[in-house]
C-alpha positions in Angstrom: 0.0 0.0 0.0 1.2 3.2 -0.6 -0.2 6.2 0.4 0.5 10.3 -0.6 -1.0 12.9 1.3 -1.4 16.4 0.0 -3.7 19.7 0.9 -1.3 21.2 3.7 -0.3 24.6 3.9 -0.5 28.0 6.1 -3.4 29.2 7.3 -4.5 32.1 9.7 -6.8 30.8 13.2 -9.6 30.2 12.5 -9.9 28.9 9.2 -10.2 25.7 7.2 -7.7 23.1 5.1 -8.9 19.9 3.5 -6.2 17.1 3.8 -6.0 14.3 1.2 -4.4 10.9 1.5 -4.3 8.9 -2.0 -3.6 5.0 -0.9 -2.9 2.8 -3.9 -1.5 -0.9 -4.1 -3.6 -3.1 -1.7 -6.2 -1.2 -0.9 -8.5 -4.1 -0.5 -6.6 -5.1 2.1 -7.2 -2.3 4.5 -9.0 -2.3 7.5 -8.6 1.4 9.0 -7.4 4.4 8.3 -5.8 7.4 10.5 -4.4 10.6 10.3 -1.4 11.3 13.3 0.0 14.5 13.5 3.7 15.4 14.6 4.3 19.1 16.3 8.3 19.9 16.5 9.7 18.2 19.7 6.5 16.2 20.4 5.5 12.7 19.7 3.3 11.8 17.3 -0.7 11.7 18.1 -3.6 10.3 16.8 -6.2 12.7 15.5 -9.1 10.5 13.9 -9.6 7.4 12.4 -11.9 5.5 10.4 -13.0 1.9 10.1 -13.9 -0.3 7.2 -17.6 0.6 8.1 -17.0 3.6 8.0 -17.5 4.1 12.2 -15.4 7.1 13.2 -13.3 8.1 16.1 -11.6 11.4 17.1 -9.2 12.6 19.3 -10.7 15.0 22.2 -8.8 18.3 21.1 -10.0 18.1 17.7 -13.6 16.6 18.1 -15.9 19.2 16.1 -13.4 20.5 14.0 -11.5 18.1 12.3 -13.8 15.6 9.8 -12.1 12.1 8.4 -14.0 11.0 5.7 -13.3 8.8 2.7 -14.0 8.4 -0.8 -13.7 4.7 -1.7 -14.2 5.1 -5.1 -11.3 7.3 -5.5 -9.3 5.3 -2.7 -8.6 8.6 -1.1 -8.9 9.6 3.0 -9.7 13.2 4.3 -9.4 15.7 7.1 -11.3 18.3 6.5 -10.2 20.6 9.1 -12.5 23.9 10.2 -11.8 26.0 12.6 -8.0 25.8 13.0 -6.0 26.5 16.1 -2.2 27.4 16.4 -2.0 24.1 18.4 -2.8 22.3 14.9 0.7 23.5 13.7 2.3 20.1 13.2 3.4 17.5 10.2 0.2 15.4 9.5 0.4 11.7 8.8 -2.2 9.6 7.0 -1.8 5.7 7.7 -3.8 2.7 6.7 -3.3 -0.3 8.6 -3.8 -4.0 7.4 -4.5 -6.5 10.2 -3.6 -9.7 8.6 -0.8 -10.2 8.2 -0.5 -6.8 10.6 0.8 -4.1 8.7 0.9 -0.2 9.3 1.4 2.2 6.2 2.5 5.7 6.4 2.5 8.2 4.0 5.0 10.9 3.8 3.8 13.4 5.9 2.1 17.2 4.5 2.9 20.5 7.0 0.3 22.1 8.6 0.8 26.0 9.9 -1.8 27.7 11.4 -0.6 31.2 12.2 -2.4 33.7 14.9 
């Protein structure tokens, strides 16, 4: 599986960015997908994820802001992402994860600057 993110950028408080995650390859295969996001000199956190049917979970900081969402007929995972915070300031991470055999994919990574 591979998987290429896209849609990052700068963006003032309190506005909006869509991420994209293309996943090609095995898609068949997977069983959920995420987005994690990296902050300099923090670890990386999970922000949302979403389940083969479709069931959706969120991370409490970003409940009612961020959406995941995904287009299977375009393979493609989303964050759409509304009413941004400084604290969003990080690298963000889609992943797709395969449990068998168990298998997590990561994509490269797209930077996300919210400026106040």
């Amino acid at each position: 599986v591979q998987l290429v993110e896209s849609g990052g950028g700068l963006v003032q408080a309190g506005g909006s960015l869509r991420l994209s995650c293309a996943a090609s390859g095995s898609t068949f295969s997977i069983n959920a997908m995420a987005w994690y996001r990296q902050a300099p000199g923090k670890q990386r956190e999970l922000v949302a994820t979403i389940l083969r049917d479709g069931s959706t979970n969120y991370a409490d900081a970003v409940k009612g802001r961020l959406t995941i969402s995904r287009d299977n007929t375009k393979n493609t995972l989303y964050l759409q992402m509304s009413s941004l915070k400084p604290e969003d300031t990080a690298v963000y991470y889609c992943s797709a994860t395969i449990v068998v055999p168990f298998k997590i994919y990561w994509g490269q990574g797209t930077q996300v600057t919210v400026s106040s």
